[in-house]
N, C-alpha and C positions, 0 to 999 in steps of 0.2 A: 788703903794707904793714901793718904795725903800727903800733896808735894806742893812746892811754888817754885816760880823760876824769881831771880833778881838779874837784870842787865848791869854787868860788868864792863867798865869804860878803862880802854885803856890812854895814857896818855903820855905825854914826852916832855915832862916838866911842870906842869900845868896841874894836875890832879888836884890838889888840895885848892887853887881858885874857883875852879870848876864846880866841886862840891862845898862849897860855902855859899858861890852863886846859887846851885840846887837847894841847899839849906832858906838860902833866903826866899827862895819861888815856893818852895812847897813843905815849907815849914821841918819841926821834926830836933833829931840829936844827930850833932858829924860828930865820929870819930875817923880819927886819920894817925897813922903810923908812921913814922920814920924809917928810912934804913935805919939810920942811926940808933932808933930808938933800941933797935933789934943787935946791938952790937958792929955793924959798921964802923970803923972810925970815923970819926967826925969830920977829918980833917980831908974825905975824899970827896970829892964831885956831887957824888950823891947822894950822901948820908942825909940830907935835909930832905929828899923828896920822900913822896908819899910811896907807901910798900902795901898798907892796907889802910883803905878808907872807905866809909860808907857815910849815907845819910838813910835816918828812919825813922816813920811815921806814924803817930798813932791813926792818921786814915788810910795808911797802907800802903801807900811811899816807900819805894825803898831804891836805892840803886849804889852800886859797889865801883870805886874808882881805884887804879893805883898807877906810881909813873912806870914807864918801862924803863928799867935802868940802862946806862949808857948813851952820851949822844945828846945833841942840843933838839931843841924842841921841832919836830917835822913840819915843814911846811903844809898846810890844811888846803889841799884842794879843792876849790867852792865845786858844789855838788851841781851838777845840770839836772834841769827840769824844764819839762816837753807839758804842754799843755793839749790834750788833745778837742776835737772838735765837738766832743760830749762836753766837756767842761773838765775832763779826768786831769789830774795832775802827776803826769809820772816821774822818776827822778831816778838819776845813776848811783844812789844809797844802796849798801847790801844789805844793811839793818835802817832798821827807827825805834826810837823807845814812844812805847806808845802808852798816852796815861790818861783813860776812863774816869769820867765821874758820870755822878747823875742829875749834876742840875747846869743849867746851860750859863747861866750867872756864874756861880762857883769856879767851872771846868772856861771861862772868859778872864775873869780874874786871877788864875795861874796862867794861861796866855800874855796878857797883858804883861804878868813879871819878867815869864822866861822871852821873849820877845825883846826885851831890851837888849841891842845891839846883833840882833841873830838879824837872818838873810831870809824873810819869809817866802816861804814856795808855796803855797795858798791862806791865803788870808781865813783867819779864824771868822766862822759865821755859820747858818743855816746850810744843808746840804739835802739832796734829795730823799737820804736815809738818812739822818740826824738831828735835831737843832742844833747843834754843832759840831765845827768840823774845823782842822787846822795843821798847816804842816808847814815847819818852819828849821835852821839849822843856826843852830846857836851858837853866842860868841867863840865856843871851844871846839867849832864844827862837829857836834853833836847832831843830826835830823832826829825831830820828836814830830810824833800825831799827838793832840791831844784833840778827843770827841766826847760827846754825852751818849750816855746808853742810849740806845733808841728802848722802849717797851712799844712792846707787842699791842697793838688795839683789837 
């Protein structure tokens, strides 16, 4: 049996900016739902936000957004992060989406995108196990790793 997981974002208004930003960092197709689309009337609160949304890639991207209905958008607690005397970087996050490549160029240049406007918690670069390494929490306080595979010598 083969399985995959997809990380599911929830969000309080915000869904479909969030996954068009994602769209733009790592390429791919959004599709995004209405309540409305789904029979809601129109004329309530939240017929316009997102019910189901994803973005998906042909290099393997994928990740699933929708809003939680009811309720104006939560205030995003910036996340704390502890640097400790190794160099380690730890943070008050319960989750990260964490998104692998394998080239250190490549896996910098989706950095560079989604880093626009995010609150970096270790800057993308070389690391003891990887040429790269990076943790950062994005405009829609999302925390992401993005690293390069290390291969085995």
């Amino acid at each position: 049996m083969a399985i995959s997981t997809t990380t599911h974002l929830n969000f309080r208004g915000d869904a479909r900016a969030a996954l068009e930003f994602y769209r733009s960092v790592f390429g791919g197709d959004l599709t995004a739902v209405a309540y409305g689309d789904l029979g809601m009337p129109r004329d309530l609160p939240d017929a316009d936000k997102v019910v189901f949304g994803q973005v998906t890639s042909d290099n393997g991207f994928r990740i699933m957004a929708y809003d939680v209905p009811g309720g104006a958008p939560a205030a995003a607690a910036a996340p704390t992060a502890t640097t400790r005397d190794n160099g380690m970087t730890l943070t008050s996050e319960r989750f990260f989406v964490s998104v692998r490549g394998d080239s250190a160029d490549a896996v910098g240049a989706l950095w560079d995108r989604l880093a626009d406007g995010a609150q970096v918690v270790e800057k993308y670069g070389p690391s003891p196990w990887t040429p790269g390494f990076g943790m950062l929490t994005d405009r829609f306080g999302v925390t992401w790793i993005l690293d390069v595979a290390a291969h085995a010598g």
